[in-house]
C-alpha positions, 0 to 999 in steps of 0.5 A, spaced: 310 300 134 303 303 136 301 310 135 302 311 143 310 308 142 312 314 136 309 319 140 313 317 146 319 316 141 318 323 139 316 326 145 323 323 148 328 326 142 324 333 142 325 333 150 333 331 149 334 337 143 332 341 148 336 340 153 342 340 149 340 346 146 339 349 154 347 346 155 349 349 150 347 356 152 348 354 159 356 353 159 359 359 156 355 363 160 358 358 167 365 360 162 364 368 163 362 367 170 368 363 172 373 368 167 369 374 172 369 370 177 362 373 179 362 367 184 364 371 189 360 377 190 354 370 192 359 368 198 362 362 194 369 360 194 369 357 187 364 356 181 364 348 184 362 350 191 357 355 187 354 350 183 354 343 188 352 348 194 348 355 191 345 351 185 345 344 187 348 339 183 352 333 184 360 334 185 360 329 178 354 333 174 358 340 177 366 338 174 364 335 168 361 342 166 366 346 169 370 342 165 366 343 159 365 350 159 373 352 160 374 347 154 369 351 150 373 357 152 379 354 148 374 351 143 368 354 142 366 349 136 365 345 143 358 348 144 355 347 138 358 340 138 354 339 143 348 341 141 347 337 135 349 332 140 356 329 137 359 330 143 357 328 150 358 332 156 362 326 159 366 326 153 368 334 153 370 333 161 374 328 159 378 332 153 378 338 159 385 335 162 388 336 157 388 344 157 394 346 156 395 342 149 397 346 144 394 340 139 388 339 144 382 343 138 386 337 133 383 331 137 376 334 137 373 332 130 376 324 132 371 324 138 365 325 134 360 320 136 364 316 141 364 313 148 366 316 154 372 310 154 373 311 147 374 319 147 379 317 154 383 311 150 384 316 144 385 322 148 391 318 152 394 314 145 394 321 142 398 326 147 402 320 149 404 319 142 405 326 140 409 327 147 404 332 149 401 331 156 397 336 160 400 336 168 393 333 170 395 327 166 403 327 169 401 327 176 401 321 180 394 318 180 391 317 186 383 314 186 379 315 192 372 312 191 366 313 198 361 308 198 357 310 205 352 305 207 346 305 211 346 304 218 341 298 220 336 302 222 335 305 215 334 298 213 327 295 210 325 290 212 326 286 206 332 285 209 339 289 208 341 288 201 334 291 198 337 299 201 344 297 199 342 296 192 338 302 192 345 305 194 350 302 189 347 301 183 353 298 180 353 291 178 357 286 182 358 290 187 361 288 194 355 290 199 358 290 206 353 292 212 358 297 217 357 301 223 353 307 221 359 311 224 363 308 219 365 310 212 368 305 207 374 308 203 377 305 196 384 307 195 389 307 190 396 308 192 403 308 189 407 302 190 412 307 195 406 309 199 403 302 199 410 300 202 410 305 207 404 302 210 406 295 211 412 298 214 408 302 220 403 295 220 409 290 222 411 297 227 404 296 229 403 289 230 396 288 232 393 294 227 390 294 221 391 298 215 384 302 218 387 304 225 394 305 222 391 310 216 386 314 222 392 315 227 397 317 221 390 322 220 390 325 226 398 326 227 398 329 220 392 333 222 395 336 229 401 338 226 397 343 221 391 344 222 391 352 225 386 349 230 389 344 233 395 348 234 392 354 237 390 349 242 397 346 243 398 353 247 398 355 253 392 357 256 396 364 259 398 366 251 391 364 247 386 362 251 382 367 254 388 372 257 387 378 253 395 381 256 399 377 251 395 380 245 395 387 248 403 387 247 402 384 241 398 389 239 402 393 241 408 391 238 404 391 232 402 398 233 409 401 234 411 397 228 407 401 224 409 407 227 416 406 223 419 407 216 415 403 211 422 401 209 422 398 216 416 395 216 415 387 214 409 384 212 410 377 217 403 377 222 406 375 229 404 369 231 400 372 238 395 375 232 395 370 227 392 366 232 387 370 235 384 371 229 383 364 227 380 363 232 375 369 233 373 367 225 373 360 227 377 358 221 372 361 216 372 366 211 368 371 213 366 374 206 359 375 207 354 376 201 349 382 200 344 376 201 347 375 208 351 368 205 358 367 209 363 363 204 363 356 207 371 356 205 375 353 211 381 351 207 387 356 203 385 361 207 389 368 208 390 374 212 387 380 210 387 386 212 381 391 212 386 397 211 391 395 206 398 393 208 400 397 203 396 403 205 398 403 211 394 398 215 396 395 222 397 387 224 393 388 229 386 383 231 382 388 228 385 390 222 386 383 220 380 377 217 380 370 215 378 370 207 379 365 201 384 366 196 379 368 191 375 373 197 382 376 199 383 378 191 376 380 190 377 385 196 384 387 193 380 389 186 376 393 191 382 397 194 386 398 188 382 397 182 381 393 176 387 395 172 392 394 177 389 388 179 389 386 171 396 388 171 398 385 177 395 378 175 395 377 169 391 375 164 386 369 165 386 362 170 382 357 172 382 356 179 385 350 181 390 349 175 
């Protein structure tokens, strides 16, 4: 070995060291800010959304150190196990769906200097042996793998299978070249849901399981998705005509007028609506930066002037936020003790 070999295999374990020490310091700090919730203030809807949108990792590099992180929250040992490098960061997100193990800090000692696929394989023989599995490992598996491939006009000119390497790096691969407008999907299903589709296959003769799943899509997309039902109504009651929402207002404001006895939380359809639509189905919290939360998904009514003080179900009392967004504005109305007291102690969004 050359004089130029050590210094490179010097330099290569310094640099290592130092990043995981910079891990190791980075993940309780991502558990404070989970446990604060301090994502919220910065427009996004979750710490994921915070570190794959405002801090631009990779969904991958994002869930294994939020999962690091709240597993090093239940075992703070973890950090310094990964700082000395005897457990890898794929290794603790691994050990992370097993949260609610009561015997889960046991387990960790026998994973040091492991695989990944060693600490996965252990991690299933020792909860399944002792009768103990987490809910994320009960649940029915379901495995959902995109591979986007390049459109011809991306292609080099060595040919297709040079870009698709590039793209897929995995050994033996299957390497297809498809429509730029297409994407292939590799999906596990449960034998139930596998006998539903070849049942709507031989209802369907002539269709393929792709044009079976797309028309099972957008019927089950019509049927839930707010847009697609405020669309579904006639142009008289939501579209332009500002009587109905007038009455409906109206009826809201006289409601509001009754006894608080009297009174009900349910939002009439007519508004619900035109709020949807005016918020394009997106939570509207804005940050000091200027920065809308992306969240369109779990959204909820909230009302500007609290229900509970006297707030209307009316178009301008009423907004679209996330769940997180909509629990952040409560905490401004009533106040972290109540808000402690009313929802406990500490979650992990998502659980």
């Amino acid at each position: 070995m050359t004089h130029r070999d050590k210094e490179l295999i010097h330099s290569a374990k310094q640099h290592l060291g130092d990043e995981l020490a910079a891990l190791a310091k980075f993940l309780p700090i991502l558990a404070e800010i989970e446990s604060r919730k301090a994502y919220l203030e910065e427009g996004f809807p979750s710490l994921f959304k915070y570190l794959t949108l405002g801090l631009n990792l990779s969904e991958s590099s994002a869930a294994k150190r939020i999962g690091a992180a709240r597993l090093g929250r239940v075992i703070p040992k973890l950090f310094s196990m990964i700082e000395s490098g005897v457990i890898h960061l794929s290794g603790a997100y691994v050990l992370s769906k097993y949260l609610e193990s009561k015997t889960l800090p046991s387990i960790l000692p026998l994973c040091v200097n492991k695989s990944r696929d060693e600490i996965d394989r252990l991690a299933r023989n020792y909860f399944a042996s002792s009768s103990e599995l987490s809910v994320a490992s009960t649940r029915e598996v379901v495995r959902l793998r995109v591979r986007r491939v390049l459109p011809v006009e991306e292609q080099s000119d060595d040919g297709p299978m040079t870009n698709l390497k590039a793209a897929f790096p995995e050994p033996n691969q299957e390497c297809d070249t498809i429509l730029s407008t297409e994407v292939r999907l590799s999906i596990t299903l449960s034998d139930t849901g596998f006998k539903r589709l070849e049942r709507l296959k031989q209802l369907k003769p002539g269709h393929n399981f792709a044009s079976i799943i797309e028309k099972a899509l957008e019927m089950y997309q019509s049927k839930i998705d707010p847009v697609g039902r405020v669309e579904r109504k006639e142009p008289s009651k939501f579209r332009g005509d500002q009587v109905q929402g007038e009455i409906t207002c109206a009826q809201a404001q006289d409601q509001s007028t009754k006894p608080r006895a009297t009174v009900t939380r349910h939002i009439p359809a007519a508004v619900r609506h035109q709020v949807y639509r005016r918020d394009q189905g997106q939570c509207t919290f804005m940050s000091v930066g200027g920065m809308r939360c992306c969240e369109r998904g779990r959204l909820e009514f909230d009302h500007i002037q609290p229900f509970a003080m006297g707030g209307k179900h009316t178009v301008e009392n009423l907004r679209l936020r996330c769940r997180g967004h909509n629990q952040l504005a409560a905490r401004v109305a009533y106040g972290e003790d109540f808000m402690r007291r009313k929802c406990g102690g500490l979650t992990f969004p998502g659980k």
